[in-house]
N, C-alpha and C positions, 0 to 999 in steps of 0.2 A: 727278585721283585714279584710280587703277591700282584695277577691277574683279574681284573673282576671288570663286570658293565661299565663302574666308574670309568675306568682305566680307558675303554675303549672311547668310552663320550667325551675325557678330556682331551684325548688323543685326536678328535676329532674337532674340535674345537683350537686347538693350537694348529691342527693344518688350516683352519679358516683365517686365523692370526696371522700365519704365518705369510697367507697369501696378500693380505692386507697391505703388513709391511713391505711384503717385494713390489707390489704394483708401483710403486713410484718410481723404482729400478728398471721397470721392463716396458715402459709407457712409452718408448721412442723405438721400442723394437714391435709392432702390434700384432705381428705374426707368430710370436714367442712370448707374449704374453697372452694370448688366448691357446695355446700349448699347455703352458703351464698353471695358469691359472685353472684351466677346466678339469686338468688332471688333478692337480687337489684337492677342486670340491669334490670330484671323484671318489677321491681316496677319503676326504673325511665323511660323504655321504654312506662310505660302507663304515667304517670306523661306527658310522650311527646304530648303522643298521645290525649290526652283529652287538651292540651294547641293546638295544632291544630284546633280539630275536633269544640274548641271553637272561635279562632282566625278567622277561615271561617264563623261562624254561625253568628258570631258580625257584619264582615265587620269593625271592627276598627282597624287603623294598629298602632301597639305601640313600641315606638321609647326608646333604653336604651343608655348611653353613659358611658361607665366603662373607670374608669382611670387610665390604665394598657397600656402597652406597654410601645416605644421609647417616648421621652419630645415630647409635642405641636400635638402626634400623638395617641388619645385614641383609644378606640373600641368602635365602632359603632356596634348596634343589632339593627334589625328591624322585628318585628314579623306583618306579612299584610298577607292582601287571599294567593299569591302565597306560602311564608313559611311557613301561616298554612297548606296546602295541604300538601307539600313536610313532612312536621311534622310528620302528618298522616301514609304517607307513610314508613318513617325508623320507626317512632313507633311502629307500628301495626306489623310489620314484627317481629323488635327486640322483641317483647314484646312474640310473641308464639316461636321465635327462641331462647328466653334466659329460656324457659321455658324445649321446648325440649334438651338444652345442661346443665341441670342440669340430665339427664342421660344418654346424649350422652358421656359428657367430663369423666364420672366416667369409660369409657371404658380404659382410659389409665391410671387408678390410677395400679401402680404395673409395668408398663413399663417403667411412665418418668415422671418428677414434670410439674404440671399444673400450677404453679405461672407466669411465662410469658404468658401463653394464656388468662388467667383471668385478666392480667394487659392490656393487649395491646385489648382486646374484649370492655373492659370500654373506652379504649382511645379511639379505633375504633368507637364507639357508640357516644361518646364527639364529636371526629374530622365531624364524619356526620351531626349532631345535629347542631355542630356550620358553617357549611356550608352554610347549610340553613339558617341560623339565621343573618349572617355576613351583615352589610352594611357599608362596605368600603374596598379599595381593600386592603390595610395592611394584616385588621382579616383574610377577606376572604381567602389570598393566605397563613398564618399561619396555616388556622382550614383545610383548603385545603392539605396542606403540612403532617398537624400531623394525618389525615387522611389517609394520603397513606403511611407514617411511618409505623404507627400502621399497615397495612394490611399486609405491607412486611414484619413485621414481625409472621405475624399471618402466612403467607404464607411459612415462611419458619421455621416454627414450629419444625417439623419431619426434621433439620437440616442435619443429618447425610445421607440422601438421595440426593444423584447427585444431581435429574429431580427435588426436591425440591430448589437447590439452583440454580440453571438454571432458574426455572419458577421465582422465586425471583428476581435474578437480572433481567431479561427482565423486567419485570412488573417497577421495579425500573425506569429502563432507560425511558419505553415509559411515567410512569407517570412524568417525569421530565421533557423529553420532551416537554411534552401537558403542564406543568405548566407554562416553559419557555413561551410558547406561549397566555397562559393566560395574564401571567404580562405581554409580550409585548403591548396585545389589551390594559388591564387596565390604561397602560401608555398612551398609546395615548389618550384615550378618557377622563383621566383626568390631561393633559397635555394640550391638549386645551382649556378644561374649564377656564384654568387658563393662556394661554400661556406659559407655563413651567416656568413660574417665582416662583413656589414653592410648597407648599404643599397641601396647602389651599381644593383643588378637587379631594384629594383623599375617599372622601366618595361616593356614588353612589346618593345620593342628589343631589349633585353637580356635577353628569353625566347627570342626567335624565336633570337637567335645563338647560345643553349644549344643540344646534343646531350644529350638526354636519356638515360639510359640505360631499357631498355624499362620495368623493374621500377615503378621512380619515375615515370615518364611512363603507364602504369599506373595507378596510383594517383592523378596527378594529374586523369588524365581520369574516373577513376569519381566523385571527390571533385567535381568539377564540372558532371558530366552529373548528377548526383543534384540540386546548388544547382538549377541553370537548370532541371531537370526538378520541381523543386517551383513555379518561378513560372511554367514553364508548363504547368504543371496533366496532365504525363503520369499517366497511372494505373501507379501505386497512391497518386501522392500530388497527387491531382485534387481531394480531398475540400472543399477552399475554394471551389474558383473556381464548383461550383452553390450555392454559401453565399451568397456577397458579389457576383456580378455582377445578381442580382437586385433586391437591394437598395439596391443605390448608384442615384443618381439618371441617368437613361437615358443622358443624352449621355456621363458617366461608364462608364457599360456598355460603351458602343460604343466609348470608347478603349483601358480595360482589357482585354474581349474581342479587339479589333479587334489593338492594336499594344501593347499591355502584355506582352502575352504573345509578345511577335515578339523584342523583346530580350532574352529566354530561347534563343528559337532562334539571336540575333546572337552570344550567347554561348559557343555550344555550334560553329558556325560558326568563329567566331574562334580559341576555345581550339584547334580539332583541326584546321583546317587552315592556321592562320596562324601558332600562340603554339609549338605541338608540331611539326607538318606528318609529319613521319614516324609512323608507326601500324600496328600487327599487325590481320590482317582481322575479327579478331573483334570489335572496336573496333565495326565497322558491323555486323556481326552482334547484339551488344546493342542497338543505336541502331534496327536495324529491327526487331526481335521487339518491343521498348517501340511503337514505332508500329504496330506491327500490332494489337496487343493495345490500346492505348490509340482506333484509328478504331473498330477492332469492339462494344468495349462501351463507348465514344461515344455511339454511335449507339444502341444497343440501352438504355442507361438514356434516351437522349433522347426517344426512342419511348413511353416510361412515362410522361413528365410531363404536367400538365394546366397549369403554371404557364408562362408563354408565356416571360416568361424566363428559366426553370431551362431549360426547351428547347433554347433560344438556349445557355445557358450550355454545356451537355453536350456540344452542337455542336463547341463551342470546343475542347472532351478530343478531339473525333473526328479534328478539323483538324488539331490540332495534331500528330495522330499519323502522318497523311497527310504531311504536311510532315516527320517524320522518315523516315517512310522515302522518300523521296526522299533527304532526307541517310545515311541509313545505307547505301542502295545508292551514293552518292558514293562513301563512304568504303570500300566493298568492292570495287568497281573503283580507287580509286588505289590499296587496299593491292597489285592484282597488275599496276598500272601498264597498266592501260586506260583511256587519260586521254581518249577519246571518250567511250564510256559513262558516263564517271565525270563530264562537264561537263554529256550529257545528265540526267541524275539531279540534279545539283546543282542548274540551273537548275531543272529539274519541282519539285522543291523551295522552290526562292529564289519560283518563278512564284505557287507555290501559296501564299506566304508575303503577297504584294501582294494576291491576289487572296482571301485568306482578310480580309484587312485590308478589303476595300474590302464584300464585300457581306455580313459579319456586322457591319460597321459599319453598314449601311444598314437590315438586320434590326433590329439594337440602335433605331434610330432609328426604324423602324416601329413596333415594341411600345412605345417610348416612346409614340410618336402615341397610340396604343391605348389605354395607360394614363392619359394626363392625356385624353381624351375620356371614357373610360369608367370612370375607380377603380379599375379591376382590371385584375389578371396573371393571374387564373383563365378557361382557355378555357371551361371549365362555364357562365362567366356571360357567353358573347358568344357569333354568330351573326347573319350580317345585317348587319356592318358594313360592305359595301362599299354599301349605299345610299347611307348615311351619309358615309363616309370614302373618296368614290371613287379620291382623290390619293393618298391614303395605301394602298387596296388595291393598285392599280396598281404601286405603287414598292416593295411587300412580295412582290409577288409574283413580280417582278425578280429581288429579293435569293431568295425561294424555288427558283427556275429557275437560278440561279446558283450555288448554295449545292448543288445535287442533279445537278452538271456537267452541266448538257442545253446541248446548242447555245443559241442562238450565243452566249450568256454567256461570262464568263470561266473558272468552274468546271471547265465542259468541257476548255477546252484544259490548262492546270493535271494535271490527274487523267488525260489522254489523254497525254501528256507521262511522267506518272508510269508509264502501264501497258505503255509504250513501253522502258522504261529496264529494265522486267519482261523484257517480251517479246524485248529482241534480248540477252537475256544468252547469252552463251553458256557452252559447260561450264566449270565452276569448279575448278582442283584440290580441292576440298574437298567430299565427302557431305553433311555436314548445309548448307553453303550450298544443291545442286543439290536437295536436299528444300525445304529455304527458301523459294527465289524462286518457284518456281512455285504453293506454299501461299500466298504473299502476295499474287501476282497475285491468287489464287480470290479473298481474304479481303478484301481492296481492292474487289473486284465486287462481293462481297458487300455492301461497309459503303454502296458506290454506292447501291444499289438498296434498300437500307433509309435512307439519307438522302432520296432521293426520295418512301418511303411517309413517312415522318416530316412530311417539309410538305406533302406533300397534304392529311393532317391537320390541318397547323397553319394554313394557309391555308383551308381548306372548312371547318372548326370555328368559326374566327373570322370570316370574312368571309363564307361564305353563308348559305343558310338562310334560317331564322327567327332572329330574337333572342330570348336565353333570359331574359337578366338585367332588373334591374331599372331601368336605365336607359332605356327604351324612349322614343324620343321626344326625349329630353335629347342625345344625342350628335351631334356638326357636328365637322367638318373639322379641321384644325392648325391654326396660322396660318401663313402664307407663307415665313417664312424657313425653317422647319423646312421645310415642303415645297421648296424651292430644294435645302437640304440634302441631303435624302433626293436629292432629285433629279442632281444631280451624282455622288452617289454611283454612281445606278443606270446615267449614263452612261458611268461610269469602267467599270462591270463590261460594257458592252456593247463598249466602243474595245478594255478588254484581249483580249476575248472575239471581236472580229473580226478584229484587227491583229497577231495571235501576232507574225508575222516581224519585224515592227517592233522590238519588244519586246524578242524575242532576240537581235536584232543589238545593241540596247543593252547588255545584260546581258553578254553574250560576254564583255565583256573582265576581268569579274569569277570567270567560271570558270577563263580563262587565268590568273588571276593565281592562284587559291587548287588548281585538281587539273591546270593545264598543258594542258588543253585544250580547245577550239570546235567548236559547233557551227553561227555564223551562218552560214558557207558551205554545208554540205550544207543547212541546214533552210531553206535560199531558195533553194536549188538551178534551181528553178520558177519562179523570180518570186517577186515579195511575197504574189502572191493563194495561194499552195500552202505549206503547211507540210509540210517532210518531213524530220523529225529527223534521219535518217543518208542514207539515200538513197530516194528517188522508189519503188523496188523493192521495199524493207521496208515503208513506209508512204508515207501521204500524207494530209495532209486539207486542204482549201478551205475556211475561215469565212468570206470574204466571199461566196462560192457558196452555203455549207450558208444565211448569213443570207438576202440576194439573194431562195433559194428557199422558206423561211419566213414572209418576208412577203411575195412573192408569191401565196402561198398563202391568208396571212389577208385580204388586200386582195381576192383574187378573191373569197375569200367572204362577205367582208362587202358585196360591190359586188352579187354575186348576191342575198344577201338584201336589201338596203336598197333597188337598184333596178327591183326589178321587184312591179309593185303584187300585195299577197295572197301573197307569197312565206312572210310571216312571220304565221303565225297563234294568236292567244292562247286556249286552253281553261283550262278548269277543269282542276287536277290531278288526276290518278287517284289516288285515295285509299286503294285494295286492299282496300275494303268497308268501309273505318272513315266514320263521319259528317261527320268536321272533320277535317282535318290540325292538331297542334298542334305547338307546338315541341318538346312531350317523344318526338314520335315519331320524331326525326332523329336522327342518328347524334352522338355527343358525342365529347370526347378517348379518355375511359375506354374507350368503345366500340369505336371504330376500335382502339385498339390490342390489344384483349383477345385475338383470331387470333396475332398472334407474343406477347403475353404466356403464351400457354399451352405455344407451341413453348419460349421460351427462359426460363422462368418458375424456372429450376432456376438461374438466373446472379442471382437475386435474392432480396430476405428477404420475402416475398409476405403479408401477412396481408387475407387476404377472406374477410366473410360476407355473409352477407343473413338478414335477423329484419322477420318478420309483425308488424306494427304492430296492435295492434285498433283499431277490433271491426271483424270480418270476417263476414260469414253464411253463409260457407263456405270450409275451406283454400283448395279449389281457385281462389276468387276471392277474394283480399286483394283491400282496396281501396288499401292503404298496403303498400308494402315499403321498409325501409328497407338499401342495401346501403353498407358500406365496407369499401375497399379502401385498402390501405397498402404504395407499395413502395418500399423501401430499396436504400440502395448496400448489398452485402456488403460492402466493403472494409470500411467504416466500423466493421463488427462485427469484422471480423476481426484488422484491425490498432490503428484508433483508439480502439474504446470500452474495449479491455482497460489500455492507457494510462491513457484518462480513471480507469477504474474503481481501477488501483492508484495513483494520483497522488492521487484522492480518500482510498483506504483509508491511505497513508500521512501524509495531511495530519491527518486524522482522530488515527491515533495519536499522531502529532507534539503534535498540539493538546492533548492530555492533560496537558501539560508547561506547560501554560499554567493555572495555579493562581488567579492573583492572591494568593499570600502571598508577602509580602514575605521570608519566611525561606526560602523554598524556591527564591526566583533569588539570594538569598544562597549559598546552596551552591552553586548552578549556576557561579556565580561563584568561587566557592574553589575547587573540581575544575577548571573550565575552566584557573585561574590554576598550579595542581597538574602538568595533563598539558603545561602549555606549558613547566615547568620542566624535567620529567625529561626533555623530548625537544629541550628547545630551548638546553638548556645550553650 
């Protein structure tokens, strides 16, 4: 039997079949069907992964045609550099996420049957899989479609809860939305291939051989950057993903955040420099001002929350904007045919694409920990749990350090990558680009250093301290597989984060392929231990050095303090004249952020008071204050609630038409039969 990527991706798809079929077998035993189910997606999530990691390493793209669907209209599979990447990426993730939800999901055996979550987790993992895989727009918008089925319904899991069926349907509506707008683009672009005289251009073969004319290709790409830019949550149409990634059950978090939102970016990729390839520069000019604008107040609602995974969630708008601009400066160096820059950028891009996958997935998987030890998502009600959850602090704090680009993470290089592709731009014929780039560099720095305060926050709220909540006492560790999970995860952010060169040399040949040019020769120029994007002169950085000298450092000093006796001595805390230190006297989420809520408090719908509770026996000393604070997304006011609000006023009126007399839908009925005559004759 003759081996190759196919082999591995079928292989991986018949373990998801195969789990299908048994669940209706294993449905009365639920302890042995979260066993075995989770160990399959396991197995075929690697089965992905190594059909990738092989599909890039070949360079040969291998074409399947299954005879399935509508007559004269099969499916098209196309497994090449970019799909193997994207493979990579939902593999890798599924693969330690289906590992940690074989003792995540056993948190709810004894509260509620796990048979829909294990069904629709496999189809979720299928719908992604064949995303990436799709070459024609039929499959495409099928595997597209049972894709966001499956989540909504993974999102609305814990049914019985309002905010659960709330964050549901939205997520529904905007993923519907963006589809609509999908198949619009798909339409045109294989509608002129062919003139709209028939079917014949519905494969993406037969896009890529179109010449577009600018006007229509145009159009096609707005129609499409708006779809893909709805599922991956750019701002202004973010408003789901802090909805429903908190409420779906964790390990689910961690795949939607993680790599749901990555085949938005596969798509937006594909369509512009695979499906169209020719593009005016302002194409990437749109693509970065959405990313800029989308990491900035990212970050800056993430900063607000106190819900550990709205946090998380927001995160996700920041990254994902990061990650466009990376792709929108691609796209503005191919348009002037700077195909160096333009490979650097793609990759800082594609990097930050793996690298967003791997340690918000591990995030995801921490506050999961968090939540089935503790009940809650509210950082208000925790502090103190690294006593408790040493494993679990440790491997959060990984994904913290990595998530906020500090060495030697993987974050770092990602974002140092991106500010790189900033820095050696040189003049552009065009003014408002040469105002641009160097605003985005600032703005990029910017969003850096307010991600960084962001989990200092979220890590020293939730893990030092004192504990605030009521759980005091009750809370112990995960169980082991989630920790293994987590754990793989935080080793993957540390290999990306020391190994750049490695990486890039794999990657390389997917920039050759999509803007024409490499940068694995200059950025090893050095060696493997030196990463130097264009040349040694421009830049240069050392991760196995920068790491090397990191823990060097912590080893010294933990060997200074450990071995030498009396080095380390415990007092009483200074208390600053108070009697007891208690927990209300530490710093909380609200708190820490309230300094930039007051700077940027104008980018928000802010309502805060505070009211004197009685009895008091004096203003000056309440004994009780009561304070709340309430901060909203503007969008939501701006563009969503006037929506909700006329869709209500007009249902309303509509609904007046609803009598219950039986003579009054009689006319209804004789006019309706009336206007279809005169006009229908």
């Amino acid at each position: 039997m003759d081996f190759s990527p196919i082999t591995f991706i079928a292989s991986s798809f018949a373990m998801l079949l195969f789990l299908l079929a048994l669940t209706p077998f294993l449905r009365l035993n639920q302890r042995l069907l979260i066993t075995i189910g989770f160990s399959l997606t396991t197995i075929a999530s690697l089965l992905a992964t190594i059909a990738g990691i092989w599909a890039v390493s070949s360079g040969i793209p291998y074409q399947v045609i299954v005879p399935l669907g509508l007559p004269d209209l099969p499916f098209h599979l196309r497994l090449d550099l970019l799909s193997g990447f994207f493979l990579v990426v939902v593999g890798l993730l599924s693969f330690f996420v289906s590992i940690y939800s074989i003792g995540y999901v056993k948190g709810y055996l004894g509260h509620r049957s796990i048979t829909s979550l294990v069904v629709f987790y496999a189809l979720f993992l299928a719908g992604m899989l064949l995303v990436v895989l799709a070459d024609d727009a039929f499959f495409f918008l099928i595997s597209w479609e049972m894709m966001a089925a499956a989540s909504y319904f993974l999102v609305l899991f814990e049914d019985e809860k309002i905010e659960n069926r709330r964050a549901a349907f939205l997520y529904l509506v905007v993923a519907h939305v963006g589809a609509i707008a999908i198949l619009l683009s798909f339409g045109i672009m294989a509608g002129l291939a062919t003139g709209f005289t028939g079917f014949g251009s519905y494969t993406f073969d037969a896009m890529r051989e179109t010449e577009l004319p600018v006007g229509w290709a145009s159009v096609a790409f707005l129609l499409a950057f708006f779809g893909f830019s709805a599922k991956a949550g750019v701002i202004p149409l973010h408003v789901w993903l802090p909805e429903a990634h908190p409420v779906a059950p964790s390990n689910v978090s961690a795949l939607m955040s993680g790599v749901m939102l990555k085949t938005a970016i596969y798509g937006i990729v594909r369509v512009v420099f695979d499906l169209i390839g020719v593009f005016p520069w302002w194409w990437g000019a749109l693509v970065l001002v959405f990313g800029l604008v989308s990491a900035v107040m990212g970050v800056l609602y993430a900063l607000m929350q106190h819900d550990l995974k709205r946090l998380l969630a927001y995160h996700s708008v920041e990254n994902i904007g990061i990650i466009l601009i990376g792709i929108g400066l691609a796209m503005i160096f191919t348009s002037f045919d700077m195909s160096l820059l333009a490979a650097l950028a793609l990759i800082a891009g594609l990097y930050h694409t793996l690298n967003h996958a791997m340690f918000k997935g591990l995030l995801f998987m921490g506050a999961g920990a968090v939540l089935q030890a503790t009940h809650e998502r509210n950082m208000e009600e925790m502090g103190g749990l690294i006593r408790y959850m040493p494993w679990t602090a440790v491997l959060f704090l990984i994904g913290c350090i990595s998530i906020s680009a500090l060495p030697p993470f993987n974050g770092f290089v990602s974002e140092w990558l991106t500010y790189q592709a900033f820095l050696l731009s040189p003049a552009l014929p065009s003014p408002l680009l040469n105002l641009l780039i160097p605003l985005g560099a600032a703005l990029l720095a910017l969003t850096s250093a307010l991600a960084a305060a962001c989990f200092v926050k979220a890590f020293g709220v939730t893990f030092l301290g004192h504990q605030r909540g009521q759980h005091q006492g009750q809370v112990h560790e995960v169980r082991w597989s989630m920790r293994i999970g987590m754990l793989l995860a935080a080793l993957t952010c540390l290999v990306l984060g020391v190994m750049p060169t490695f990486m890039i040399k794999w990657m390389d040949p997917i920039a050759e392929d999509l803007v024409g040019g490499t940068i694995a020769a200059s950025a090893s120029g050095f060696g493997w231990m030196w990463l130097t994007p264009i040349a040694a002169e421009r830049a240069s950085y050392s991760a196995p050095i920068a790491f090397l000298g990191i823990l060097s450092v912590v080893v010294a000093t933990y060997l200074l303090l450990h071995t030498r006796p009396g080095a380390i001595r415990r007092v009483p805390l200074w208390d600053c004249g108070f009697e007891k230190i208690t927990n209300r006297m530490q710093y909380t989420a609200t708190s820490f952020a309230m300094p930039l809520r007051r700077i940027f408090g104008y980018l928000f719908n802010i309502k805060e008071h505070v009211r004197q509770l009685p009895p008091a026996t004096h203003p000056s000393f309440p004994e009780r204050l009561h304070y709340h604070l309430k901060v909203r997304d503007r969008f939501w006011g701006w563009l969503y609630q006037p929506v909700v609000d006329a869709s209500f006023w007009l249902s309303r009126r509509i609904g007046r038409m609803q009598h219950g007399h039986i003579q009054v839908y009689l006319i209804y009925s004789f006019v309706t039969i009336v206007v279809l005559l005169i006009f229908l004759r």
